[in-house]
N, C-alpha and C positions, 0 to 999 in steps of 0.2 A: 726449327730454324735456330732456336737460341743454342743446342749442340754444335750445330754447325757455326756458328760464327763463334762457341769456345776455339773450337780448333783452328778456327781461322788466325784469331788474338793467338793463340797457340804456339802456331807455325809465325806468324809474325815476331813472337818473342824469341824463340828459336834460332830466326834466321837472323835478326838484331844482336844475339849472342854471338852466331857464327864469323857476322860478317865485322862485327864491333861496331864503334859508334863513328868512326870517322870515313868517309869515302874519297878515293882519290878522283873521282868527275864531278862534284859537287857543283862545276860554275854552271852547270845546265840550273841547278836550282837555286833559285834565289829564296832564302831563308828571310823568312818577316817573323816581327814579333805580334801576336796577337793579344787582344786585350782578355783575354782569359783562359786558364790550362789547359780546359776541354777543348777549347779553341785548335789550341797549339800542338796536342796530341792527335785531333783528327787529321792537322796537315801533314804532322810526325807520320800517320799512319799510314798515307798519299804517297808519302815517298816512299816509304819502306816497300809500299806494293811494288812501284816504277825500278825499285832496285833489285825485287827480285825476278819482276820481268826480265830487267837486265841479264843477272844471273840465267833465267833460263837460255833468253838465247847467247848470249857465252859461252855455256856448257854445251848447248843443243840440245837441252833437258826440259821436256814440258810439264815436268811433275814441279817446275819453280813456279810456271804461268797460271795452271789450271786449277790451283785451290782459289783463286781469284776469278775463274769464269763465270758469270751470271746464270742463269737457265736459258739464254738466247742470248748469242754474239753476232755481230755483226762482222762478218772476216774478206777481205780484199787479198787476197794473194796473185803475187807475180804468175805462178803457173796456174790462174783462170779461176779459182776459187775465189765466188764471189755471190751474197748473200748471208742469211740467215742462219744459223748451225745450234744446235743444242750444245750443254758442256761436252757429255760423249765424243759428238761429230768434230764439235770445235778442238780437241785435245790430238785426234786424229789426222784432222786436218795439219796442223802448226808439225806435228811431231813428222809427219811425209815432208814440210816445208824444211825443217830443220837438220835431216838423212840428203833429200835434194841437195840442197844449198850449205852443206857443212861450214861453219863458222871462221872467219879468222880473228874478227876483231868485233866488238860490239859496244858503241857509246851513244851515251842521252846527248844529244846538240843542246833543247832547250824544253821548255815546261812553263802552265800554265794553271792555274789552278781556278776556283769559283768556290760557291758553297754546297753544291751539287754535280759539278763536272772537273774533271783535271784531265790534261792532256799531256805528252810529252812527245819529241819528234827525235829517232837516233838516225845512226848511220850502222849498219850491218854490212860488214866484208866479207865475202863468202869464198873459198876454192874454187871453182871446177874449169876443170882441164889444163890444168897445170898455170891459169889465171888467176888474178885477182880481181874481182868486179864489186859494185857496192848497192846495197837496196837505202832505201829511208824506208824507213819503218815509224808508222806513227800509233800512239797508242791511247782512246780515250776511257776513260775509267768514269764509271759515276754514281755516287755515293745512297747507298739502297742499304736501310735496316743497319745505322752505323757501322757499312762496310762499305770499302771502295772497291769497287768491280769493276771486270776489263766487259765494256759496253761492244767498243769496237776496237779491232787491227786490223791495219793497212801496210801493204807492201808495195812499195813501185820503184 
């Protein structure tokens, strides 16, 4: 376990380098100051996960979502997929959803955070057939072995 959550710190450092420090949809998250570092790095941590959620589905790339999967996701998808999935199943799943419904646009509305759950709610545009149509996409994460993990995704 503590290999795997190097890599996870890892890849979170990584994609903090890639993406820099400033985001331009930021008003989804509302930034507190907490009364200590530790504090303020776990939330630091919360969002980075929700941004490269982001990132994955922008790209249609589930290799941004899936170093975040749990060992059991709760997954709700538009085209009937709905239940319980391992990380395996759950990476397979999203990435059929993601080839389906190819991407136009992808933003966080709003976000919620606790000391063991964060949540956040976007809007996903998607192509097909020569349309543009839109899901809400909502995503709970929750915070297991000082990591944030995607618990559950919903599509509708």
């Amino acid at each position: 376990m503590k290999i795997k959550k190097f890599y996870i710190l890892v890849f979170i450092g990584i994609m903090l380098f890639i993406n820099g420090s400033s985001y331009s949809q930021d008003s989804w998250w509302k930034d507190k100051k907490y009364r200590s570092d530790e504090k303020q790095q776990k939330f630091n941590n919360c969002k980075i996960v929700f941004l490269n959620i982001a990132d994955g589905l922008m790209y249609g790339n589930v290799n941004y979502i899936s170093p975040f999967f749990q060992n059991e996701i709760y997954l709700s998808l538009q085209n009937n997929e709905k239940g319980y999935y391992n990380r395996e199943q759950s990476g397979y799943i999203i990435e059929n959803f993601l080839s389906t419904y190819p991407v136009s646009s992808f933003k966080w509305k709003n976000s919620s955070r606790s000391e063991k759950y964060a949540f956040a709610l976007g809007k996903y545009k998607y192509k097909k057939g020569g349309f543009i149509s839109t899901f809400n996409i909502s995503v709970s994460l929750k915070y297991i072995n000082d990591l944030w993990l995607i618990d559950q995704l919903n599509v509708n």
